[in-house]
Residue, then its C-alpha position, 0 to 999 in steps of 0.5 A: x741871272x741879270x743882264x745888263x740893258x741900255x736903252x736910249x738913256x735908260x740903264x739898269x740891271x734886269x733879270x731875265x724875267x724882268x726883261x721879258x716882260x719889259x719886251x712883252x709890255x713893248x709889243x703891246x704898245x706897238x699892237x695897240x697902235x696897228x690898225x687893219x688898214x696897216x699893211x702888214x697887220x692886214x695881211x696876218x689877220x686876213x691872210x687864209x681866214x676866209x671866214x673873216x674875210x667872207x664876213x667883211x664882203x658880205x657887209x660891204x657888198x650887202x650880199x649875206x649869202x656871199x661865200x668865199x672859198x680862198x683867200x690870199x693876202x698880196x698877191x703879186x700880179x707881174x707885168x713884164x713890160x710895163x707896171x705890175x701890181x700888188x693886190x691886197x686882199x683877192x678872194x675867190x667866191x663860190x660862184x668863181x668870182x673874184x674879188x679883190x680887196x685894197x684897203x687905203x688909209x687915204x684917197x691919195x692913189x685910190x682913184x678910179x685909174x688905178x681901180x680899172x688898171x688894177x681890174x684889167x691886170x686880173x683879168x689879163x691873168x685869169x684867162x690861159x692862152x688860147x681859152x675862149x672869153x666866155x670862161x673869163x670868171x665875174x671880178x668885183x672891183x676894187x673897194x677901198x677905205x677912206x678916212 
């Protein structure tokens, strides 16, 4: 069986074999060029692997007994009147601190600013209405990669 394929100028008779490997070849080039301070790739590599995750924060924060029980990968903390924010990686430990993780390509949008608004929008949502402050759980604060 052949199929007939047009790409860009490229024209020609594939079979379906042919095809697959072709498309194949294609995602391999497109996975080369991802990067785990990609979005998207982050968050598939991350998303409920608390053991890679664990590993990156024992590194970064220097705490080799550091154990993490949960991991989520953007999560959405809403602000219903003013800005809300998407946190890329918040992890919970097991002393119930949480960690929240953002990863940037570059200093633009990494400034302290947004380390302390982000900071404030966990804390303004760890605590149920009427719970005294005591029980607000230790946050970590934002680590970001710059290059």
């Amino acid at each position: 069986m052949e199929i007939r394929k047009q790409k860009g100028k490229q024209m020609g008779n594939l079979t379906v074999t042919e095809q697959i490997e072709q498309k194949h070849q294609e995602d391999l080039q497109r996975l080369r060029g991802f990067r785990l301070l990609d979005d998207d790739f982050l968050t598939n590599c991350f998303e409920g692997d608390t053991a890679s995750i664990e590993l990156v924060l024992q590194i970064v924060l220097e705490k080799p007994d550091l154990k993490v029980l949960d991991v989520r990968t953007q999560v959405f903390v809403e602000n219903l009147l003013n800005r809300s924010v998407r946190l890329d990686i918040l992890a919970t430990d097991d002393t119930g601190a949480k960690l929240n993780v953002e990863v940037q390509r570059l200093d633009k949008g990494a400034g302290r600013k947004r380390a302390r608004y982000n900071s404030s929008m966990m804390d303004a949502n760890l605590l149920k209405k009427g719970e005294d402050f005591d029980r607000l759980p230790e946050t970590w604060g934002d680590l970001y990669h710059r290059e």
